[in-house]
Backbone as CSV, one residue per row, in Angstrom:
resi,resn,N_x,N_y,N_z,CA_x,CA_y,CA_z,C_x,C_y,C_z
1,UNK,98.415,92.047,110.916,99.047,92.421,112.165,100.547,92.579,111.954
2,UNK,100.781,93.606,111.430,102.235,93.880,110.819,103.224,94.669,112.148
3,UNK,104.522,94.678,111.891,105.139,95.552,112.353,106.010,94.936,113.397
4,UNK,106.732,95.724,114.282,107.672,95.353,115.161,107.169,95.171,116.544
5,UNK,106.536,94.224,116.456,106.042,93.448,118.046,106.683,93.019,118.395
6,UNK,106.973,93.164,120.176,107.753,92.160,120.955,106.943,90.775,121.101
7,UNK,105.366,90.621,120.476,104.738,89.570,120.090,104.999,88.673,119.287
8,UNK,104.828,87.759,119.244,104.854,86.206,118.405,103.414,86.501,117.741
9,UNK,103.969,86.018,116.334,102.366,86.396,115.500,101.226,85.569,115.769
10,UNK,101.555,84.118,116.171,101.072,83.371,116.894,100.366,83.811,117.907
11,UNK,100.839,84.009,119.302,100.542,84.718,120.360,99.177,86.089,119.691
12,UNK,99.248,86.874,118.828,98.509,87.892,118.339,97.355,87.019,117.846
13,UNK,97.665,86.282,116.748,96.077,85.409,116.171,95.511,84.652,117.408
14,UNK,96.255,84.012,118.316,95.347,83.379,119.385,94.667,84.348,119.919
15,UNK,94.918,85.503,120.291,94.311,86.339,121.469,93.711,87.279,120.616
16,UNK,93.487,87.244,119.224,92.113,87.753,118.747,91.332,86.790,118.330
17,UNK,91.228,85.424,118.005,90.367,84.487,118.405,89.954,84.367,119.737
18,UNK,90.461,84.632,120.442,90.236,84.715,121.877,88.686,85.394,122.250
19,UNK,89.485,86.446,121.781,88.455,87.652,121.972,87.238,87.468,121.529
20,UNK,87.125,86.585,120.188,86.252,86.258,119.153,85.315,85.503,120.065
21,UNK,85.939,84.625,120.134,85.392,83.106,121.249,84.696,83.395,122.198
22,UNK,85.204,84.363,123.368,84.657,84.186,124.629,83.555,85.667,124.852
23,UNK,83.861,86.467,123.579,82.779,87.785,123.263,81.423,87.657,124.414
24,UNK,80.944,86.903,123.962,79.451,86.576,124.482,79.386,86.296,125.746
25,UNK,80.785,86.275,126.668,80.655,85.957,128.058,80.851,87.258,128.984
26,UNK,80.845,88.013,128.063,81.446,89.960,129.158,79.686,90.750,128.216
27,UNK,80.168,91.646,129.103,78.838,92.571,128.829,79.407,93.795,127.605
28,UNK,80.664,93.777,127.495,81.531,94.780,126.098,82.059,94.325,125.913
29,UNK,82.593,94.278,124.335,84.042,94.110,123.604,85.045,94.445,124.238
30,UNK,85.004,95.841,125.106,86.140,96.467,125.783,86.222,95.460,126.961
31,UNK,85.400,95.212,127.933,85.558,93.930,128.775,86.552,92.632,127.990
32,UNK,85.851,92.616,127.490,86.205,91.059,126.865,87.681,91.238,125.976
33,UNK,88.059,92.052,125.973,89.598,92.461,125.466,90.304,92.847,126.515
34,UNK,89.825,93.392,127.723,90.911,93.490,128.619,91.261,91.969,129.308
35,UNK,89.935,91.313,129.772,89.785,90.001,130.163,91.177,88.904,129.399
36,UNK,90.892,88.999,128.136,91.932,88.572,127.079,93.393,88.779,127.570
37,UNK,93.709,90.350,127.361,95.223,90.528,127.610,95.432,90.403,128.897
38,UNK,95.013,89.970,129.589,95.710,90.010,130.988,95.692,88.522,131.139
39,UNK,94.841,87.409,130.613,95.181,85.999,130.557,96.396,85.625,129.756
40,UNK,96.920,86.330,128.698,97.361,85.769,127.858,98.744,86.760,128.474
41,UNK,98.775,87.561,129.273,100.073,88.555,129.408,100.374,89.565,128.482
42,UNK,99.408,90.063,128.023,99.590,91.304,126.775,99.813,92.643,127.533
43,UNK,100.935,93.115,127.244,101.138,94.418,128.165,99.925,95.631,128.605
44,UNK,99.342,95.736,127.373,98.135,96.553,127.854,96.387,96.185,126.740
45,UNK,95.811,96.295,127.252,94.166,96.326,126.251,94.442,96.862,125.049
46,UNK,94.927,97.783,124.877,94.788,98.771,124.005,95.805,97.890,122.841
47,UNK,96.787,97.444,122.890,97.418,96.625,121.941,97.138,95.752,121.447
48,UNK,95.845,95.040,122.317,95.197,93.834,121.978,94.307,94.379,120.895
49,UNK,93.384,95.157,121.086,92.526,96.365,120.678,92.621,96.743,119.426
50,UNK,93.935,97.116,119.298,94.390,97.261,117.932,94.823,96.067,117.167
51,UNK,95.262,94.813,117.611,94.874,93.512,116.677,93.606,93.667,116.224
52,UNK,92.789,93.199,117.450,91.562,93.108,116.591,90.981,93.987,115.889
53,UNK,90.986,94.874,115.939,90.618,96.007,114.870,91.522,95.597,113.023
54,UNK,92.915,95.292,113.316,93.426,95.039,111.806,92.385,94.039,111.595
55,UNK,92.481,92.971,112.524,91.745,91.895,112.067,90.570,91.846,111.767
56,UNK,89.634,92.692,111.793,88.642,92.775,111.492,88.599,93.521,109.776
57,UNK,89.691,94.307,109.634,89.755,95.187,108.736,90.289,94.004,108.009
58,UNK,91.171,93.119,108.196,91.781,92.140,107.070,90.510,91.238,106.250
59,UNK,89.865,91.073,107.353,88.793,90.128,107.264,87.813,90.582,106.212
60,UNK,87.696,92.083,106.650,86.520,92.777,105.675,85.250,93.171,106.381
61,UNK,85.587,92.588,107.395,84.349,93.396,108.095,83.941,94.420,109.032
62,UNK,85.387,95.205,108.520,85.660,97.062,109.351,86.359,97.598,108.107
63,UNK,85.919,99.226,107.764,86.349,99.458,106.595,87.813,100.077,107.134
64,UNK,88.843,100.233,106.165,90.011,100.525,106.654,90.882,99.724,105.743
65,UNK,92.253,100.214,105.995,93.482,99.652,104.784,94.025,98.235,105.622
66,UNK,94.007,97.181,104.597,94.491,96.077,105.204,95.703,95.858,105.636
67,UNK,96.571,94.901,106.181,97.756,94.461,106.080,98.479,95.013,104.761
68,UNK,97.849,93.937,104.220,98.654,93.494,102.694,98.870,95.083,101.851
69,UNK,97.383,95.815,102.052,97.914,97.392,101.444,98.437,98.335,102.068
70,UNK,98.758,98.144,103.454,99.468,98.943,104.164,101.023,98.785,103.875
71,UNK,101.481,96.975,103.684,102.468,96.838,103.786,103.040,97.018,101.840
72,UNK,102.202,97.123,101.280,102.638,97.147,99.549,102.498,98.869,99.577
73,UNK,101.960,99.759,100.408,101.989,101.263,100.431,103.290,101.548,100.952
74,UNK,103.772,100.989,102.321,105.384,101.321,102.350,106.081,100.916,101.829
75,UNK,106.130,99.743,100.862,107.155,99.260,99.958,107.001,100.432,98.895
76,UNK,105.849,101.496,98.773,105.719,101.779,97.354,106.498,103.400,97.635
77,UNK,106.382,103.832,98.635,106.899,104.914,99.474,108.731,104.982,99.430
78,UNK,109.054,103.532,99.780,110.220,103.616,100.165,110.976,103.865,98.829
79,UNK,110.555,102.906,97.634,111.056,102.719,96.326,110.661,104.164,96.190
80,UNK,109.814,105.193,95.926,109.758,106.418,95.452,110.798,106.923,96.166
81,UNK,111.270,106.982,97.070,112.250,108.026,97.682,113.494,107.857,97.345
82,UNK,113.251,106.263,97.144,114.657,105.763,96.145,114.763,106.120,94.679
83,UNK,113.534,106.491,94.125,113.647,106.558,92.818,113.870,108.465,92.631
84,UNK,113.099,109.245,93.687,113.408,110.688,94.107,115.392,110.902,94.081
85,UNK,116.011,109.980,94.953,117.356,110.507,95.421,118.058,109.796,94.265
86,UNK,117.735,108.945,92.907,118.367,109.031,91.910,118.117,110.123,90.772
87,UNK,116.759,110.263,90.319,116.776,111.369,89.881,117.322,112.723,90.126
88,UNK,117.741,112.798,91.725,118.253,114.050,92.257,120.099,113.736,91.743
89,UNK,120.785,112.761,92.062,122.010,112.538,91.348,121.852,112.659,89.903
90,UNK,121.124,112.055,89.009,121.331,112.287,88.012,121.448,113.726,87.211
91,UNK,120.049,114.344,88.074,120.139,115.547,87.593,121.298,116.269,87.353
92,UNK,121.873,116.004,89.105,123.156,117.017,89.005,124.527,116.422,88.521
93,UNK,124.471,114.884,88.557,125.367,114.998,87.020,125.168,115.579,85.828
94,UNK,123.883,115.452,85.115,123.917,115.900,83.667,124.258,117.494,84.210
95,UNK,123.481,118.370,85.191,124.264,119.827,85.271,126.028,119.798,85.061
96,UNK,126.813,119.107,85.582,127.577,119.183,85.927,128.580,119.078,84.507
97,UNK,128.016,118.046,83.545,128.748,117.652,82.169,127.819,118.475,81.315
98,UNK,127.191,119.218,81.350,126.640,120.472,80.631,127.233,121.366,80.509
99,UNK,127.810,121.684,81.997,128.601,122.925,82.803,129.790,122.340,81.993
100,UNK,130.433,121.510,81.590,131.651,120.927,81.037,131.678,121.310,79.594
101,UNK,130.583,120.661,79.122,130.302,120.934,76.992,130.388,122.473,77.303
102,UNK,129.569,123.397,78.352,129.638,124.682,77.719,131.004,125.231,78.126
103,UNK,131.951,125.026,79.028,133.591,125.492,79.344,134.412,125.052,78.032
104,UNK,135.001,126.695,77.762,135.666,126.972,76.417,137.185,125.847,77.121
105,UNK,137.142,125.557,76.114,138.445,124.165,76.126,139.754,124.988,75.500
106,UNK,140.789,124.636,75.970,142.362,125.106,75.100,142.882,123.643,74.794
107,UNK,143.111,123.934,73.987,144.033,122.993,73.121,145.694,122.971,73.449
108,UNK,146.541,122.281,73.814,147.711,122.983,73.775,148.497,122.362,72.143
């Protein structure tokens, strides 16, 4: 359950145990997740919704990219773009001291 929540991660694992827990007392999952966020003050179902869905995916028992490889895929993203905008300087230094070795030099 990654990312920039105005949630407490706390607050997120309770209210998908929540959901877990009291399942068997609503006639849908979708029941029983709205039931959830509105006890607990979650702005809408649908946010709750999407916890439990990572959480199920962390768990292993929904196929889909976990936490842990979602969050080691943008670390791996960010470093490439970092490693892209040095190769792009370097390049155009070595152009630049190429452009230099080949300019006929005077001596005075």
């Amino acid at each position: 359950m990654p990312g920039k929540s105005p949630y407490p991660a706390e607050l997120r694992r309770r209210a998908v145990r929540m959901v877990a827990e009291v399942r068997p007392d609503y006639p849908t999952e979708w029941a029983t997740i709205n039931a959830v966020a509105t006890k607990l003050g979650i702005g809408t179902a649908e946010t709750l919704r999407t916890w439990v869905r990572q959480a199920q995916i962390d768990e292993g028992s929904r196929p889909g990219r976990t936490t842990d490889e979602s969050a080691e895929l943008k670390r791996l993203r960010r470093e490439n773009a970092e490693l892209r905008r040095a190769n792009e300087i370097l390049k155009a230094a070595s152009a630049f001291f190429a452009a230099e070795l080949d300019r006929p030099h005077t001596h005075s």
